[in-house]
C-alpha positions as CSV (number, residue, x, y, z in Angstrom):
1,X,0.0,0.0,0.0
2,X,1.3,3.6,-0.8
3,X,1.4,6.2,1.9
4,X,0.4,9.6,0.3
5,X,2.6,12.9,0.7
6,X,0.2,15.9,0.1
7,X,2.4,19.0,0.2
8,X,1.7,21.3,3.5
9,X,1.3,25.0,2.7
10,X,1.6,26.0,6.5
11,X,4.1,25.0,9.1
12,X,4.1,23.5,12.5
13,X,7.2,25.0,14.7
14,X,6.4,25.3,17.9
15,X,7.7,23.8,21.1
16,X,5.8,22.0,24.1
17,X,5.2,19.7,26.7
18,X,5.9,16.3,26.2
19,X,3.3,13.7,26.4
20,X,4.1,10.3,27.1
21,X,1.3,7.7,26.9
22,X,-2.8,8.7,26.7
23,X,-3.3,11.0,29.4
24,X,-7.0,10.9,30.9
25,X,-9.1,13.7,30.8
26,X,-11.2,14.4,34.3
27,X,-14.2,17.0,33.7
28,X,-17.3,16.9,34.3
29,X,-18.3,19.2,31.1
30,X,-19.5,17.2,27.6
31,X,-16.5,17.0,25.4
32,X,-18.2,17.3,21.6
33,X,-17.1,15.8,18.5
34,X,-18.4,16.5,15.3
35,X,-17.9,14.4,12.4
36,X,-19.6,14.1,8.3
37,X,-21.6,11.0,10.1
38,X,-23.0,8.2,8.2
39,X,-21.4,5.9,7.5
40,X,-18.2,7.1,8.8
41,X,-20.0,8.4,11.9
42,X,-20.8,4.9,12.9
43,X,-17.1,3.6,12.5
44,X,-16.1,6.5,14.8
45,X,-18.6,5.6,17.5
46,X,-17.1,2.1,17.8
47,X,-13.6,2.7,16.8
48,X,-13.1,5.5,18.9
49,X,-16.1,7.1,20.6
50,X,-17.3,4.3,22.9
51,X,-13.8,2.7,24.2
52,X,-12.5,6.2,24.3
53,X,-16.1,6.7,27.0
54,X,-15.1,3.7,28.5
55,X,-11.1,4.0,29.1
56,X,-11.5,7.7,30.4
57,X,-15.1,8.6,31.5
58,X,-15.8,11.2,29.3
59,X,-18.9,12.5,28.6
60,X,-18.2,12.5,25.2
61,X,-21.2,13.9,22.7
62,X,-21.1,13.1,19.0
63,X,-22.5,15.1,16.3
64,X,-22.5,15.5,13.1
65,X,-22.7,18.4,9.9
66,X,-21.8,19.1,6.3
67,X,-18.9,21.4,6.4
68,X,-18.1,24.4,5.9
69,X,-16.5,27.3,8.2
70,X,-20.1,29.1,8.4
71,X,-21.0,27.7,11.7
72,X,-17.7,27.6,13.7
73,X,-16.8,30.9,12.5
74,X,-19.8,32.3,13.9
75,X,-18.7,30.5,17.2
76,X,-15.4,32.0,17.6
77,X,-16.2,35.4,16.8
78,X,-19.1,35.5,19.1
79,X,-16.9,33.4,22.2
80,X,-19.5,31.3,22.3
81,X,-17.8,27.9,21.4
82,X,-20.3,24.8,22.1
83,X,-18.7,22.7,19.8
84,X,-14.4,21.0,20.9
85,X,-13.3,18.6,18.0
86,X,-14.3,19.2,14.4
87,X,-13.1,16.9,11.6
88,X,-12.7,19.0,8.2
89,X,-11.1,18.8,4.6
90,X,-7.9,19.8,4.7
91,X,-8.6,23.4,2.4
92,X,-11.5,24.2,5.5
93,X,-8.4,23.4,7.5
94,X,-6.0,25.5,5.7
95,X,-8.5,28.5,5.4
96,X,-9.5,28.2,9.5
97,X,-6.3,27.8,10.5
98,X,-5.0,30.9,9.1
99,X,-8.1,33.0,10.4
100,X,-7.4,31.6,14.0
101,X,-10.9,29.2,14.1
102,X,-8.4,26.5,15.4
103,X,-6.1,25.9,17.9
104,X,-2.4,25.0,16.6
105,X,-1.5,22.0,17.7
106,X,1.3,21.1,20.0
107,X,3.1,18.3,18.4
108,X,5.9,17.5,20.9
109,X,2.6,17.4,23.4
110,X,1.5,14.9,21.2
111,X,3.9,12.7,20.4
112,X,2.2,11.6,17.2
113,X,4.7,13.3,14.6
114,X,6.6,9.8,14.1
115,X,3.5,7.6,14.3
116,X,2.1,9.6,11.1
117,X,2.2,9.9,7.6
118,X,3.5,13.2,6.7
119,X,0.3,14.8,5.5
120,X,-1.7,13.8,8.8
121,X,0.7,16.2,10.3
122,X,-0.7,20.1,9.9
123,X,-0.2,23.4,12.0
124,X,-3.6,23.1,13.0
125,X,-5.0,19.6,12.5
126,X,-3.9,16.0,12.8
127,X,-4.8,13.5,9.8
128,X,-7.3,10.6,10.5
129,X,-8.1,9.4,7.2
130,X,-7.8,9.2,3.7
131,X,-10.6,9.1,1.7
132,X,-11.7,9.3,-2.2
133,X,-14.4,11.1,-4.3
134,X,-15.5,8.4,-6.8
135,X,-17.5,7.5,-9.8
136,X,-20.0,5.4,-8.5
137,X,-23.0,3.2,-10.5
138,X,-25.9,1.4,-10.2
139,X,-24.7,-1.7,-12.1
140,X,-28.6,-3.5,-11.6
141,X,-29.9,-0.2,-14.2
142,X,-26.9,0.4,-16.7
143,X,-25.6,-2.6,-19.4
144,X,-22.2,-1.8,-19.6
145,X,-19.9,-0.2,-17.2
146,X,-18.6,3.2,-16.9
147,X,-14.7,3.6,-16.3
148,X,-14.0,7.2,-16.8
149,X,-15.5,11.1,-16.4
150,X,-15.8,10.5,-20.2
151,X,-18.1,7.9,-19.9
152,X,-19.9,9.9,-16.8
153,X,-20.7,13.0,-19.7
154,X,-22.1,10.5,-22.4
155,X,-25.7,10.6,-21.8
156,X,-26.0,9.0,-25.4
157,X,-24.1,5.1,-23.9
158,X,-25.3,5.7,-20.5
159,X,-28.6,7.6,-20.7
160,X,-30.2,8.6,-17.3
161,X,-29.7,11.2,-14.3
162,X,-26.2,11.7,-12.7
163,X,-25.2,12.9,-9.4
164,X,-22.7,15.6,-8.8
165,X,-22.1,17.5,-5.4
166,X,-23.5,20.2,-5.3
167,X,-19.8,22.9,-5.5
168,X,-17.2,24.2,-7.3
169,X,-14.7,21.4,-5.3
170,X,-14.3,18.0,-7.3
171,X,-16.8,19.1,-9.6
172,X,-14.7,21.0,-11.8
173,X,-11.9,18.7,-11.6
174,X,-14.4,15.9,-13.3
175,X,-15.5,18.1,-15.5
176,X,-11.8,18.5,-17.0
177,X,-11.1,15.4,-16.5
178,X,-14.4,14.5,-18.5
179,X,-13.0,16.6,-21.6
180,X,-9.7,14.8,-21.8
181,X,-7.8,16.4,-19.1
182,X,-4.9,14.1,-17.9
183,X,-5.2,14.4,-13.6
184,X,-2.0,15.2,-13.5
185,X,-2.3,18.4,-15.6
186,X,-5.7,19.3,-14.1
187,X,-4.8,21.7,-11.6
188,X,-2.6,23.5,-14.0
189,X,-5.6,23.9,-16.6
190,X,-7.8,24.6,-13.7
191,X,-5.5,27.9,-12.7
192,X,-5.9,29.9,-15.9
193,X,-9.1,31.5,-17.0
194,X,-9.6,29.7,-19.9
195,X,-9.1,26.8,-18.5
196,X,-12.3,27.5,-15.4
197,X,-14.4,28.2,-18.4
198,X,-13.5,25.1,-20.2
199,X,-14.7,23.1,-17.1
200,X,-18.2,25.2,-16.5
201,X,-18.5,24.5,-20.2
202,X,-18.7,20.7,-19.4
203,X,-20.9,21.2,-16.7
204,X,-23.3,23.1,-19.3
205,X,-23.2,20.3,-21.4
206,X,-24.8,17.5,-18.7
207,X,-26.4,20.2,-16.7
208,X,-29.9,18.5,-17.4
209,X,-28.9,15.5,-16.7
210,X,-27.6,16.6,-12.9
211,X,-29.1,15.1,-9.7
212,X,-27.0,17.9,-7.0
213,X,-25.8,16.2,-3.5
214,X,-25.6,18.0,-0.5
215,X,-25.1,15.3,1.7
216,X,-22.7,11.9,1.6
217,X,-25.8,10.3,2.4
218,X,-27.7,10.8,-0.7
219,X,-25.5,9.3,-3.9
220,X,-25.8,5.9,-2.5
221,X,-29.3,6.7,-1.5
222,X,-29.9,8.0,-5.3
223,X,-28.7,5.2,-6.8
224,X,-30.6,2.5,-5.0
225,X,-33.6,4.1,-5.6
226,X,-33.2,4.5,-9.2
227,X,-32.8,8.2,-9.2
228,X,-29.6,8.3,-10.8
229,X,-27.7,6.0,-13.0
230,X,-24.1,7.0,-11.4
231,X,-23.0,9.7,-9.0
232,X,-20.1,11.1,-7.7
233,X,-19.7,9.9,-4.2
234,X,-17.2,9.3,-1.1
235,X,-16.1,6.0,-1.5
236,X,-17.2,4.8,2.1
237,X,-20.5,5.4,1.9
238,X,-21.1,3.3,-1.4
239,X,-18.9,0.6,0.4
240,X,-21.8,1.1,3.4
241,X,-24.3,0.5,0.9
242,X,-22.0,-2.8,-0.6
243,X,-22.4,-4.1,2.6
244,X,-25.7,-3.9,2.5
245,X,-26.2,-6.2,-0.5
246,X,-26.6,-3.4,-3.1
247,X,-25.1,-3.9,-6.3
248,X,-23.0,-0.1,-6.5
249,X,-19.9,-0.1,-8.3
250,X,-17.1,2.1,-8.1
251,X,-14.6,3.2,-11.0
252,X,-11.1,4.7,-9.5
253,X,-10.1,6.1,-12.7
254,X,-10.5,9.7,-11.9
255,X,-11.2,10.1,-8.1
256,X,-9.8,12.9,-6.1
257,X,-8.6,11.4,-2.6
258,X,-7.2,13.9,0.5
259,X,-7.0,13.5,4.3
260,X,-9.7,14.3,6.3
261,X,-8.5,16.1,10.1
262,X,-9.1,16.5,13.6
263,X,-9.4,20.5,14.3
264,X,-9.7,22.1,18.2
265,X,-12.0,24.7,17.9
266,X,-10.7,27.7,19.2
267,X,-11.9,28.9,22.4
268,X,-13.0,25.0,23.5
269,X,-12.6,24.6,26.9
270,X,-12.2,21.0,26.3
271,X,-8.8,21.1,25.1
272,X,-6.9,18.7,27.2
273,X,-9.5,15.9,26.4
274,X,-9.3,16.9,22.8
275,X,-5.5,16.2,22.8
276,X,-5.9,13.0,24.7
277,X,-9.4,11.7,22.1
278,X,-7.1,12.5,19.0
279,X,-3.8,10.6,20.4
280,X,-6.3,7.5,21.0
281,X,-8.2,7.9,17.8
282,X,-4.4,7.9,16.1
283,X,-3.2,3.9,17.7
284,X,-2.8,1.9,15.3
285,X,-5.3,-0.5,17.2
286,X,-8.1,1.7,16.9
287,X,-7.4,3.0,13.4
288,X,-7.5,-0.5,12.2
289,X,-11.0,-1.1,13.8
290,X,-12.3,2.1,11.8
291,X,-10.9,1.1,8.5
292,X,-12.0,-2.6,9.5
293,X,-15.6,-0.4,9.3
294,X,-15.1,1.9,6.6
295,X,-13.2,1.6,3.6
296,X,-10.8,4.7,4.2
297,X,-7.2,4.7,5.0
298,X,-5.4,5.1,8.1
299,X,-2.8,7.5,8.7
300,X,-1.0,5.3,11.1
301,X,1.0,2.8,8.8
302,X,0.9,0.0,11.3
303,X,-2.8,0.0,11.2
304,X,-2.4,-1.7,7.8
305,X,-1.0,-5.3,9.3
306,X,-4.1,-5.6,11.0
307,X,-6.3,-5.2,7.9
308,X,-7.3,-8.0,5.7
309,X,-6.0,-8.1,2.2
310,X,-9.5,-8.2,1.5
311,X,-10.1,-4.3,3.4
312,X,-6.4,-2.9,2.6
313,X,-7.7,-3.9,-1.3
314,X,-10.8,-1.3,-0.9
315,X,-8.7,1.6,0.7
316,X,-7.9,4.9,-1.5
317,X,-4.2,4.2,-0.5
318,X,-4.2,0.7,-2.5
319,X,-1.9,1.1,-5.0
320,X,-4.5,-0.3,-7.7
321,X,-6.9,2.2,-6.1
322,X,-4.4,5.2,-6.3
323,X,-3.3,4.4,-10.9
324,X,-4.9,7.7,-12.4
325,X,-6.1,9.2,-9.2
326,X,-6.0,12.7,-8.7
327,X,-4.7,14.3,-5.2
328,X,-6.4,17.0,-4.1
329,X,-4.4,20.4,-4.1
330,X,-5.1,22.1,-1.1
331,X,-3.3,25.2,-2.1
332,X,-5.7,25.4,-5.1
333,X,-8.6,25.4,-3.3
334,X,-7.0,27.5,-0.3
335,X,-6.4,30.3,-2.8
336,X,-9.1,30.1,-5.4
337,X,-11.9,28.4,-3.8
338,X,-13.7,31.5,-2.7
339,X,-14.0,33.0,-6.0
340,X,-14.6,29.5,-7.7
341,X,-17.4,28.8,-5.2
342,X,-19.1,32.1,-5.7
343,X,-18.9,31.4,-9.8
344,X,-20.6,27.8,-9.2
345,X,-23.4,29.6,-7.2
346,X,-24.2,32.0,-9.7
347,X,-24.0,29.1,-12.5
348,X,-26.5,27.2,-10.5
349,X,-28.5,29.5,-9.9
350,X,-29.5,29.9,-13.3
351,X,-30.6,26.4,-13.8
């Protein structure tokens, strides 16, 4: 299995306390974590949630959201922080970070540097998974298979409704990709102007044919029920719905995989426990039990030996998994997603 690299646009000097072993939290406040859910959610609560209640006491309250900076912004500025540990993309990380949303992490407190892959290791977050944006299809309602963005644009071979998140991010990567884009030069084309209005062009072209998500819940969900023929989707949730006897496929060719991370909310007063839930959720023990769960990598290498070849086969990280995969540049979306988001909003609206 490959262990990714993803280049870090910040940096994390700053000295500390040492930790040495899990240190146990005793407070008598809720210590909240909130998560994408789903599918993932449920790994979490038994990988991590419940023994982490049972090994320290914790009140520890899961929730869940969509993303986005809207909410915890709005915390922060106003001092009134209710919510401890956030997980977030890594360009949410980036953006937060640098307007002081989350704590920078202590990394000699820690101790985790070592344990880590490189890009689990940011100024103000700590990598727990890696995980892909796929093509995903019904394989009951379609007679052939799909293996490319190409394929995903040709209503003509595979007629019916697709599914496409509903943002700029990963959709205008496909798009590109769809018009013969090689992933490796995407985010160059992506960076000129010509190149932003080569994408939205794609997306006029199948823009009748699009089914938005909002929510990793729904492309499985869509595709089930026969509202879509294929969909963009996070790879662990159709792996969820695998499980659950449904026929959904997934072609690699084309999927965007990054590291999702543990943030500390600024302002928590829940900091110590925070430190102490991410250095458990970071064992390799307990990483293993989530990607047991969930088909997304671990950051901590030795999780890997305790994975089936079977599981280790489904991860992003498998080398198979990874040939013509796309890594999402953080940078990009740090420095243009603003104005790219703002462009996809007024495209859509007009639909």
């Amino acid at each position: 299995m490959k262990m990714l690299n993803i280049k870090k646009k910040t940096t994390w000097l700053r000295a500390g306390i040492l930790g040495s072993g899990l240190l146990l939290a005793s407070t008598a406040q809720a210590f909240t974590v909130i998560s994408f859910g789903g599918a993932s959610g449920d790994a979490m609560q038994k990988a991590y949630y419940e023994p982490f209640d049972d090994q320290t006491q914790v009140d520890l309250v899961p929730g869940d959201y969509n993303g986005g900076l809207s909410r915890i912004r709005a915390m922060v500025e106003t001092g009134n922080v209710s919510w401890d540990l956030v997980e977030v993309e890594s360009p949410e990380l980036i953006r937060g970070c640098f307007e002081g949303m989350f704590e920078i992490i202590d990394w000699e407190r820690l101790g985790l540097k070592n344990q880590l892959i490189d890009s689990a290791v940011e100024e103000c977050g700590v990598g727990t998974f890696v995980w892909s944006t796929v093509m995903a299809y019904n394989a009951d309602r379609l007679d052939k298979a799909p293996q490319t963005w190409a394929d995903f644009w040709n209503v003509e071979d595979f007629p019916g409704k697709r599914g496409l998140r509903k943002g700029a991010k990963y959709t205008l990567e496909f798009a590109l990709m769809a018009d013969g884009v090689p992933a490796d030069e995407v985010y160059d084309v992506l960076r000129t102007p010509t190149g932003v209005d080569r994408a939205f062009a794609m997306l006029d072209k199948l823009k009748d044919h699009i089914q938005w998500w909002e929510a990793g819940a729904q492309p499985p969900q869509w595709l089930v029920a026969g509202d879509v023929v294929m969909s963009s989707s996070y790879n662990g949730r159709i792996a969820a719905a695998q499980e659950e006897g449904q026929n959904l496929q997934i072609a690699w060719k084309g999927s965007i995989y990054d590291l999702d991370y543990w943030a500390i909310v600024s302002g928590s007063e829940q900091v110590d426990t925070a430190y102490d839930f991410i250095k458990f959720a970071s064992q390799a023990d307990n990483q293993a039990v989530y990607s047991a769960e969930i088909p997304y990598g671990p950051v901590n290498p030795e999780a890997i030996s305790q994975l089936s070849d079977k599981q280790a086969a489904r991860m992003p990280t498998a080398d198979a998994n990874l040939e013509g995969a796309l890594a999402m540049d953080t940078g990009f979306w740090v420095d243009y997603g603003e104005e790219l988001e703002q462009r996809f909003n007024a495209w859509a609206s007009r639909l």
